[in-house]
N, C-alpha and C positions, 0 to 999 in steps of 0.2 A: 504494500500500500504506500503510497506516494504523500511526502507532509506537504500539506498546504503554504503557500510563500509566505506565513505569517510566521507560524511555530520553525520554519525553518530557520527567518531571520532572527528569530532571540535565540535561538538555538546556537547559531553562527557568533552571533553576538558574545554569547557567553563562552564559548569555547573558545572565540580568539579572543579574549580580555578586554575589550572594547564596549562593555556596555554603559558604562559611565563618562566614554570620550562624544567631543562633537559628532552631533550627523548632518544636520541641516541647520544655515544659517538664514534668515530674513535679512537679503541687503537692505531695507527699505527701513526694518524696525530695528535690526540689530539683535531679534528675538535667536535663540538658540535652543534647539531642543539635541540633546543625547540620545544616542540610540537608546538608551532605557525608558525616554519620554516614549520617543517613536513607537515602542512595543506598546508600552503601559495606555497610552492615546489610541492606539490601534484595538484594543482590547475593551475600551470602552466606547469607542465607535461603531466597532460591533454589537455590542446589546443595543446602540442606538438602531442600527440598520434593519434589527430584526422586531424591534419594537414597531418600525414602521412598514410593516410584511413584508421586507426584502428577505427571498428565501432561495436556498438554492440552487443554481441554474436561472435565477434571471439574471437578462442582462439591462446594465446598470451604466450609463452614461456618464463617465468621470472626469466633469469640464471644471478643474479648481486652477488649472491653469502653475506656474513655478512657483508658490506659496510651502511653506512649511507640513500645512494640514495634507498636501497632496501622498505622499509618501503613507501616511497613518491610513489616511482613508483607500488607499489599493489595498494596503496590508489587509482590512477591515474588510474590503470587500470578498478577498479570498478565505477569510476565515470564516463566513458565513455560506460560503461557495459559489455565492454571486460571481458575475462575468463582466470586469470591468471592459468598460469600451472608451480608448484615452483620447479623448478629442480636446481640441484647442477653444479654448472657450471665448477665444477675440474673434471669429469668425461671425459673419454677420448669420442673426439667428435662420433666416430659412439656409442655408448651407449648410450650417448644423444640425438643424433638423434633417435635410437631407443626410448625411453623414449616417445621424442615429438611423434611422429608417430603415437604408442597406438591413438592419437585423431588428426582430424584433423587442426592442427595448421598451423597458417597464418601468424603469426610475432613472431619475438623473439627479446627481451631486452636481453642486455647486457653489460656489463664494461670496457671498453677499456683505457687505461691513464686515468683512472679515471673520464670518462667521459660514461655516458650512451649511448649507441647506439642502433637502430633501425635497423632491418633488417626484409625482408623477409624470410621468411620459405618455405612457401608451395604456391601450389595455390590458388585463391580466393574460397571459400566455399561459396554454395545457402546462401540467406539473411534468418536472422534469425536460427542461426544454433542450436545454445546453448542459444536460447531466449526462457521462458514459453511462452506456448499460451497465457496467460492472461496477460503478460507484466507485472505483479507487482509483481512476486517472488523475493527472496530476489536475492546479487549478489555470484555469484560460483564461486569457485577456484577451485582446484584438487592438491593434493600431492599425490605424490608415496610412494608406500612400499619399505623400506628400503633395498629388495632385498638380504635378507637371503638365499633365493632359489635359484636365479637367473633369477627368471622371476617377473620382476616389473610390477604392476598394480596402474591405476591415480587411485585416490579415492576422488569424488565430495561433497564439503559442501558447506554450505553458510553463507550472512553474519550473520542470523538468528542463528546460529550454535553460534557464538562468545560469545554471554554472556553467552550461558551454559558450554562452557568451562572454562570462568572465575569464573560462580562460583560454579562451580565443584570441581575446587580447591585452589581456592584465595578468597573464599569467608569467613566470620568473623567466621566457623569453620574448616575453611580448611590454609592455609596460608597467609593468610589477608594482601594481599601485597596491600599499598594504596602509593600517592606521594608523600612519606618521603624514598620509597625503593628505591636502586641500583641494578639490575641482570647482573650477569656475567655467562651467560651458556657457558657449553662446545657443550652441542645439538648446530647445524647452524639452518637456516632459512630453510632449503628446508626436515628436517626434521620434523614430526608432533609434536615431543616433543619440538623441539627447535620453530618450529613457534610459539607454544604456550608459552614458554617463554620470546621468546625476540619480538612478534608482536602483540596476544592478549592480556597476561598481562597488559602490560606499556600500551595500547590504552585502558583499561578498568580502571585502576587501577591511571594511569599520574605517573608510576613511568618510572625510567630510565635505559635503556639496554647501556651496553658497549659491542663493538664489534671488532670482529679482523678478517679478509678474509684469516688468515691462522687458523687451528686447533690448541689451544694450547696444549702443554706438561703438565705434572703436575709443572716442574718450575714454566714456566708462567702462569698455570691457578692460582698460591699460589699469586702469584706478584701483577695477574691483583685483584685480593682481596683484596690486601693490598693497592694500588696505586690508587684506587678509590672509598676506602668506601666500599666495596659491603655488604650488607645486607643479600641478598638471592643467593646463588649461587645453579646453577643446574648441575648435571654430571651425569654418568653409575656408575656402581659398579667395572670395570676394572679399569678404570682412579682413582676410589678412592681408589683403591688397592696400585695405581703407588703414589699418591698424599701423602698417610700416610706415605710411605715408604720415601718420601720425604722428610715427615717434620721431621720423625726420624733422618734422617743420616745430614740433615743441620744444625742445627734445626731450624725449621720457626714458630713463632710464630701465633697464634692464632688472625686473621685478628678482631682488637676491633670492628668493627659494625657488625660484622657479625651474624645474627641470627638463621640459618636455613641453612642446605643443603638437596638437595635433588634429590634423586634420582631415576632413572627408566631406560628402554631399556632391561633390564634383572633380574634375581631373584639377590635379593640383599643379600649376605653372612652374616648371623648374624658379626660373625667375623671381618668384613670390617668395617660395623656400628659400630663394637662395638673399633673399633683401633680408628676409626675417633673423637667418643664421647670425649676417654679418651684423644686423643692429644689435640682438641682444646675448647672440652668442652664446644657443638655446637649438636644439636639433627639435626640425620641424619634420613630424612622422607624421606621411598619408597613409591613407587604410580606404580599401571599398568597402561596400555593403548593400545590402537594402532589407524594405521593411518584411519581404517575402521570406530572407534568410531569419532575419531579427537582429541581424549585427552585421559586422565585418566578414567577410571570408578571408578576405585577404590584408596584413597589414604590416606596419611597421615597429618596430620596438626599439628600444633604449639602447638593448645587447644584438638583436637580432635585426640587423637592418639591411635593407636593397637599394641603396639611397637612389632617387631621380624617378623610383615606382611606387606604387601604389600598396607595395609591401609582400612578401612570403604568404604563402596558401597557410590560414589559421588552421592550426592542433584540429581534427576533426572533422574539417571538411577537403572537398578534391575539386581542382578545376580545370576543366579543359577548353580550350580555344578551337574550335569548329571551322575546318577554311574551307568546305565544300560547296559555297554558295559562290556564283560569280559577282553577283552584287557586292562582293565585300568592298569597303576602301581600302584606297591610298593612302597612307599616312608620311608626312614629310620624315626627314632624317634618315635614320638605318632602310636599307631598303629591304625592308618586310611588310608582307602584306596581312595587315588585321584580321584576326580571328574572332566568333563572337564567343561571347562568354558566357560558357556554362559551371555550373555548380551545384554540387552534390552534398548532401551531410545531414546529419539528425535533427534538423530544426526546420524544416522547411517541411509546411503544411501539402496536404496534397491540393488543397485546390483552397480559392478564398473567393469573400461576397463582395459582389459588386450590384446597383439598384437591378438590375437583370436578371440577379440571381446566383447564383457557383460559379465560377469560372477555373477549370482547370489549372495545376501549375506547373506540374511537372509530367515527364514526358522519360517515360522508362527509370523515375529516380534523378531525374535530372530538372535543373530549373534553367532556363534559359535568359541571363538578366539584365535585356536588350542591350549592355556591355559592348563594343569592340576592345581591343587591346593586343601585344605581345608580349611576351616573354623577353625582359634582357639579359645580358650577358650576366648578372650577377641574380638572377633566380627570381626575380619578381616580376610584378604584373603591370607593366605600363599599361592605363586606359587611354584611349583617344577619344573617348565621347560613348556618349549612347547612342540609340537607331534613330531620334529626334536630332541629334546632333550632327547631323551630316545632311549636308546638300548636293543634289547633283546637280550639274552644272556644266553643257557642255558633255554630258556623256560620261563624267568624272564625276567622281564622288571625293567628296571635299570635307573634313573635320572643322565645324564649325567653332570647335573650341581652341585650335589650335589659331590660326588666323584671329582670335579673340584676345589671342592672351598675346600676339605681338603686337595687337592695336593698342591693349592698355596698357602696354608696358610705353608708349609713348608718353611723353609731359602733355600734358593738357589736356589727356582721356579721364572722364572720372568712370564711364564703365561705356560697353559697345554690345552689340548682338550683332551677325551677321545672317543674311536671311537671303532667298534666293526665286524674289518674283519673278515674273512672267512679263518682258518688258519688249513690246512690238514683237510678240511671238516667241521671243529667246526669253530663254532661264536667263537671271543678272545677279552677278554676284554683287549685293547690295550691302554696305557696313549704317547700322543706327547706331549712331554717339551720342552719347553724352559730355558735354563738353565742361569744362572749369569754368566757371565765371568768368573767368580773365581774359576769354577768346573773347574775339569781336567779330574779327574777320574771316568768317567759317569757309567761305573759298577759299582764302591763300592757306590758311590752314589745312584745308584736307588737301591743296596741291603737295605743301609740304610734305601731308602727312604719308601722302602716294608715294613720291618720291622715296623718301627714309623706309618705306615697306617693300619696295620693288628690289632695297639691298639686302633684304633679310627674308622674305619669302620670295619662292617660285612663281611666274609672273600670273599663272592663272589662278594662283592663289589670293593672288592683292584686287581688291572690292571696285569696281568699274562705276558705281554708284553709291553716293556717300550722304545718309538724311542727318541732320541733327534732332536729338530729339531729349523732352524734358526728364527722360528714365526711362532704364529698364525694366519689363515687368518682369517680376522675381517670386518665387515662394517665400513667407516666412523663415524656411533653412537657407535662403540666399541661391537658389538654382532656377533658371531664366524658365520660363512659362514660353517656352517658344510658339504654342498653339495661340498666342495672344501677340506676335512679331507685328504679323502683317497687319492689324489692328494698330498697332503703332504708325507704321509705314501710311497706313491709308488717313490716320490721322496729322499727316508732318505740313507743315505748310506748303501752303504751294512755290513752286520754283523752287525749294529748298535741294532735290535730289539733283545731286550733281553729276 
């Protein structure tokens, strides 16, 4: 029989000596609860939960958002065998509701003056809804995909899933975070990465998350590093773009405890890692993942590292790169042609819900995680984008991330997307920027900027059409919404594309 993720974490807690160290901190209030709060709060949120007929197998809507209660109240839901479902609770309400819907939910948690609150959702659901036959499977939650597309799908794990995440990549070759660390992620809670940051780590590990119910900026993500020790800090490769730029023009010094940053949500810019290195002199570790797997498969570590990739195939799982399709792309540099990426391991559900229904996931044991990438010389996984990430163009197929990451590496980019309309009949390799303040003259500017790109990429690689525009549209984890580009494009002023 399988322990529930409540009795597991005081369990954990007490065995590795940690029940009276930090676990979660309130940046806002400065409140601090001990993993001993955490259990003892967890344990009376449950008699609140079932006071209020959550019983279970229902599932339970858990919109508290990066506050302190959020931790207590998962724990809470599993000990009662409820089925937490982790959504973001700044979403505007009919999207949410959409979200909930996907499954049939019966109650929703949520934060009101800082107090938890109980609600219904739906109607009551047949008994035993999301209970195994046999009663001793482990307990389940569901995260959503971060909705890059625009059609978000829950994706079921359990609690049995948890120590293979941890140590996938906190284990003593991967980031070895034990009760001496501090984390400060920019991922939240209702994302896969950030769950695994600031909710499996610290409950595996006894170390301590801080937390904030608003997204920080790169200011405060430097600040909250510096004003609480952090040790291990987690981001995207956008925000550490914004972050270096930061510590340039302040300058902000190099947080003393700091060990480790690391990142994922997107291909990581050599470039990026390599600004970061040199400002605080701090090794920047990429890792992939997705919410299908529930973490990482592949990553980076402290001791064990692939530097320039996306990190070693994590303890547990297997990856394979598929080159049987002609579709595949080009990728600039090494001349190797991309494989998509598949992967295999004990955490990946067979199939998850989307408003339609089930949707398959895997395919003989295997997930396919619309990935390109190679293999480097030193064993890790370079990706080149996903299946949305590439334009063809001209009959080529082109990585729209790669061409991305040498336009913002120019001065005067504050972020770009490259997108590949339909212009007098041809595909056009078209760049949206976003510019600095400081430009004025956005023609001689992007004459320029053609120019300085024609020395650094292959010439069909450099954008034949260039819009300015007020922002990228981005997910909350900082990863471009490309389904919403040409939405941008058709909104740019006129005469603008050059």
């Amino acid at each position: 029989m399988h322990t529930h993720t409540s009795i597991l974490a005081a369990r954990l807690a007490d065995r590795g000596g940690w029940t009276d160290t930090a676990a979660v901190t309130d940046e806002q209030t400065g409140e601090t609860y001990r993993h001993r709060d955490v259990h003892t709060l967890a344990g009376d949120l449950a008699a609140e939960l079932l006071d209020h007929g959550i019983r279970a197998g229902d599932h339970v809507g858990l919109l508290v958002g990066d506050r302190p209660a959020w931790m207590p109240a998962f724990l809470a839901l599993h000990a009662v065998g409820a089925v937490p479902l982790v959504v973001n609770p700044d979403l505007d309400e009919h999207i949410r509701s959409r979200m909930l819907r996907i499954l049939p939910t019966e109650f929703v948690i949520s934060c009101q003056d800082d107090s938890l609150k109980i609600d219904r959702f739906g109607a009551r659901q047949p008994a035993g809804r999301d209970v195994p036959a046999d009663g001793h499977a482990a307990s389940r939650y569901y995260l959503y995909s971060s909705g890059t597309t625009g059609d978000p799908k829950a994706v079921a794990h359990t609690s049995t899933d948890l120590a293979v995440f941890y140590e996938a990549v906190c284990g003593p070759n991967g980031l070895d975070i034990d009760a001496t660390d501090t984390i400060v992620s920019l991922s939240q809670y209702y994302f896969t990465y950030g769950f695994n940051n600031q909710f499996v780590y610290p409950l595996f590990s006894g170390a301590s998350v801080v937390l904030n119910s608003r997204r920080r900026n790169e200011e405060e993500f430097a600040d909250s590093l510096h004003r609480h020790g952090a040790t291990v800090a987690f981001s995207v490769p956008s925000a550490l773009a914004k972050l270096a730029d930061h510590i340039e023009s302040s300058p902000v010094e190099r947080p003393a405890s700091l060990r480790a940053i690391v990142s994922a949500g997107e291909p990581l810019p050599e470039s990026v890692a390599a600004r970061m290195e040199d400002l605080w002199q701090v090794p920047v570790l990429d890792q992939i993942g997705s919410t299908e797997v529930g973490n990482a498969f592949c990553a980076n570590g402290t001791r064990r590292r692939a530097a320039g990739t996306a990190g070693l195939v994590c303890p547990g799982y297997q990856v394979e790169l598929r080159t049987g399709s002609d579709a595949l792309p080009r990728v600039a540099g090494p001349a190797r042609k991309a494989g998509a990426v598949w992967v295999s391991g004990p955490t990946i559900p067979e199939t998850a819900v989307t408003a339609k229904g089930p949707t398959q996931l895997l395919v003989d044991g295997w997930l396919e995680t619309k990935d390109y990438g190679y293999w480097a010389d030193n064993g890790g996984l370079v990706v080149v984008g996903r299946t949305d990430d590439f334009l063809h163009v001209g009959g080529i197929s082109l990585s729209a991330v790669e061409i991305e990451a040498a336009i913002r590496d120019c001065a005067g980019v504050e972020d770009c997307a490259v997108v590949a309309p339909v212009v007098n009949g041809v595909s056009t390799l078209t760049a949206l920027v976003e510019l600095d303040e400081s430009i004025r003259e956005t023609e001689e500017f992007f004459t320029g900027l053609r120019s300085h790109l024609r020395r650094e990429l292959e010439p069909f690689r450099v954008p034949k059409q260039w819009t300015p525009v007020p922002g990228i549209p981005r997910t909350a984890s900082g990863k471009i919404m490309r389904h919403r580009l040409i939405m941008s494009l058709d909104g740019a002023p006129p005469g603008m594309i050059k």
